[in-house]
C-alpha positions as a Markdown table, in Angstrom:
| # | Residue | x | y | z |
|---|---|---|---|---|
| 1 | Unk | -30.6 | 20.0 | 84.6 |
| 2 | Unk | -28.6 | 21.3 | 87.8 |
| 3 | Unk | -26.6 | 19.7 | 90.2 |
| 4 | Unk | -26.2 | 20.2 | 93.9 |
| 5 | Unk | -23.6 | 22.1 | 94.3 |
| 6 | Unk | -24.1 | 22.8 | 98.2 |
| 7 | Unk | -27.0 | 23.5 | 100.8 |
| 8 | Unk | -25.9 | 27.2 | 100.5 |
| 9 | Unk | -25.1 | 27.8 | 104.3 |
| 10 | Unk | -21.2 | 28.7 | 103.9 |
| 11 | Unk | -19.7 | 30.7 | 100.7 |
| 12 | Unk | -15.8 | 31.4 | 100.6 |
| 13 | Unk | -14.8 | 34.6 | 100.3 |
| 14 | Unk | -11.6 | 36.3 | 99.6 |
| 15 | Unk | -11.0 | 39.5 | 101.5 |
| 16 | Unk | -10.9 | 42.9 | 101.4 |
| 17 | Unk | -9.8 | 44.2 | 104.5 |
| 18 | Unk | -7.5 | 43.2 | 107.2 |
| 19 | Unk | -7.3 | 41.9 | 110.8 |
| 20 | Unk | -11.1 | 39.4 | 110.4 |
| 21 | Unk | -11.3 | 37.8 | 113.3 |
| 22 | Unk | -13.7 | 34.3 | 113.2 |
| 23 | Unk | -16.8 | 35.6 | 114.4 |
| 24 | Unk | -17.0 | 39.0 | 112.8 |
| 25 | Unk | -19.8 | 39.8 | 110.6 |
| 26 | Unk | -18.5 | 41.5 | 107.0 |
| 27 | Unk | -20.3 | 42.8 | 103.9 |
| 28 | Unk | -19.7 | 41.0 | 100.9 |
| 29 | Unk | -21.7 | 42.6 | 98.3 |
| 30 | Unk | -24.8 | 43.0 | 99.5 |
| 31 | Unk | -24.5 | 40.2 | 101.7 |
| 32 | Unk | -23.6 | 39.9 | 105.5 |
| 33 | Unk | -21.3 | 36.8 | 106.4 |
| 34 | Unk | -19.9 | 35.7 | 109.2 |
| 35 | Unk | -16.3 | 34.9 | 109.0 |
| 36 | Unk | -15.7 | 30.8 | 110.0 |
| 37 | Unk | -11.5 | 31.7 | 110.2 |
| 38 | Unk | -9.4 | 34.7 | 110.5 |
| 39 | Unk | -7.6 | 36.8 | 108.0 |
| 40 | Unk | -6.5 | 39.4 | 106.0 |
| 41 | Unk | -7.3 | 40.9 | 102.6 |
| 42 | Unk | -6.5 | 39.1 | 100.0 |
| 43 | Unk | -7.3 | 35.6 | 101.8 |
| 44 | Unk | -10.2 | 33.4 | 101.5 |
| 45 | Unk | -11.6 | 32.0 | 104.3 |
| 46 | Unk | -15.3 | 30.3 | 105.0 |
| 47 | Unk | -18.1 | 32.5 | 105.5 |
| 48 | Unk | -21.2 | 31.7 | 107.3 |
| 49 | Unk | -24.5 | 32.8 | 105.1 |
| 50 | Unk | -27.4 | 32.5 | 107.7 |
| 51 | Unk | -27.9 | 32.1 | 111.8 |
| 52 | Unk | -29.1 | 34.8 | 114.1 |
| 53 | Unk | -25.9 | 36.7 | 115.1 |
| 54 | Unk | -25.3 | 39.2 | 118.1 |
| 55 | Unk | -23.8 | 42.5 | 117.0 |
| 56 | Unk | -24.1 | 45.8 | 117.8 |
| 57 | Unk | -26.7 | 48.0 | 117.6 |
| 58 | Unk | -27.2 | 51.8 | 116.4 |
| 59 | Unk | -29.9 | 53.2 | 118.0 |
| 60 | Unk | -33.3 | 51.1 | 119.1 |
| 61 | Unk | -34.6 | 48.5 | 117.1 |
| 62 | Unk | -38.2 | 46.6 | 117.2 |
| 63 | Unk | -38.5 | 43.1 | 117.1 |
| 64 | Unk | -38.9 | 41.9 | 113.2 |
| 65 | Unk | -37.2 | 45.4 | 112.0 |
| 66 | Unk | -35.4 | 45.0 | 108.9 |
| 67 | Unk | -32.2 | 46.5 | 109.5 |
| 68 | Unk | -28.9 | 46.8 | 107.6 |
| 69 | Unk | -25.3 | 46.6 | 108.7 |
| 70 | Unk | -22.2 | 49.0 | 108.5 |
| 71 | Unk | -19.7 | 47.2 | 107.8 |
| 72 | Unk | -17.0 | 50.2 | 109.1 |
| 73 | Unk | -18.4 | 50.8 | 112.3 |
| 74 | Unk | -20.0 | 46.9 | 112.9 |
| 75 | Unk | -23.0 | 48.0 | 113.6 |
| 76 | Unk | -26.6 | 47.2 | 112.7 |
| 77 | Unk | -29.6 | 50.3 | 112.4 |
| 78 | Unk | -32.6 | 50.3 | 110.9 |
| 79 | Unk | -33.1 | 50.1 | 107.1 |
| 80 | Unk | -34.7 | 53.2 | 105.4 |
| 81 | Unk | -36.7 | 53.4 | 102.3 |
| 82 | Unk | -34.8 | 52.2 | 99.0 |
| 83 | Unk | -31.8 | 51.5 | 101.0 |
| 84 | Unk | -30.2 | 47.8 | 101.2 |
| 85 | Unk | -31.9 | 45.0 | 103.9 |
| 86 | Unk | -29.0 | 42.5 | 105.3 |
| 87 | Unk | -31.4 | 41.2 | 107.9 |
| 88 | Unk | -34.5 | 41.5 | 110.9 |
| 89 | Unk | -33.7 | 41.5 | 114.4 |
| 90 | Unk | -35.2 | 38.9 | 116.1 |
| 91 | Unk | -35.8 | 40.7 | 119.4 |
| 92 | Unk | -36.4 | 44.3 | 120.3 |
| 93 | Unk | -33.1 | 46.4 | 121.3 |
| 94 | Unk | -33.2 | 49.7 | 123.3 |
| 95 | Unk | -29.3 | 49.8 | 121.5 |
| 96 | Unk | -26.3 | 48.5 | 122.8 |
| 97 | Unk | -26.6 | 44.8 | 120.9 |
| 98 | Unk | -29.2 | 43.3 | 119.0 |
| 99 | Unk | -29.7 | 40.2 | 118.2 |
| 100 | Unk | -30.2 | 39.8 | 114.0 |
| 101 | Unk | -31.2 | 36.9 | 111.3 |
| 102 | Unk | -28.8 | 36.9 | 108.3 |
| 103 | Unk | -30.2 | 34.5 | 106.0 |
């Protein structure tokens, strides 16, 4: 039998890239996070797993559009066939920022 380890909303992560601010979203796998603390690669820090995040957006997006994220340019577009899914925007964007569910 298992044990409750945790109610899965944070993960630590150890970075692989420099200057994360609290705030920004990062891949991790095939996960987006959003970073709790600050740091630089080789740290671990907190990582929020789920919440609607504001980030910006390549291109137009409908409401409920399952999109993926870049993690080198920080930016959300839609997700094409066979390619990964980090989340669905939760309102429609004509670009600029959308607003996207990670969990």
């Amino acid at each position: 039998m298992g044990r409750f380890v945790t109610n899965g909303e944070r993960m630590k992560v150890t970075l692989a890239e420099d200057n994360v601010k609290a705030g920004t979203l990062i891949l991790v796998g095939d996960k987006v996070v959003a970073a709790c603390e600050s740091g630089n690669t080789g740290d671990t820090i907190q990582c929020q797993t789920d919440g609607v995040w504001e980030e910006a957006a390549a291109g137009a997006i409908g409401q409920g559009e399952n999109v993926k994220f870049d993690n080198a340019t920080k930016q959300f577009s839609l997700s094409g066939a066979g390619e990964a899914v980090h989340g669905y925007s939760t309102e429609a964007a004509a670009g600029g920022f959308v607003k996207v569910n990670i969990g």
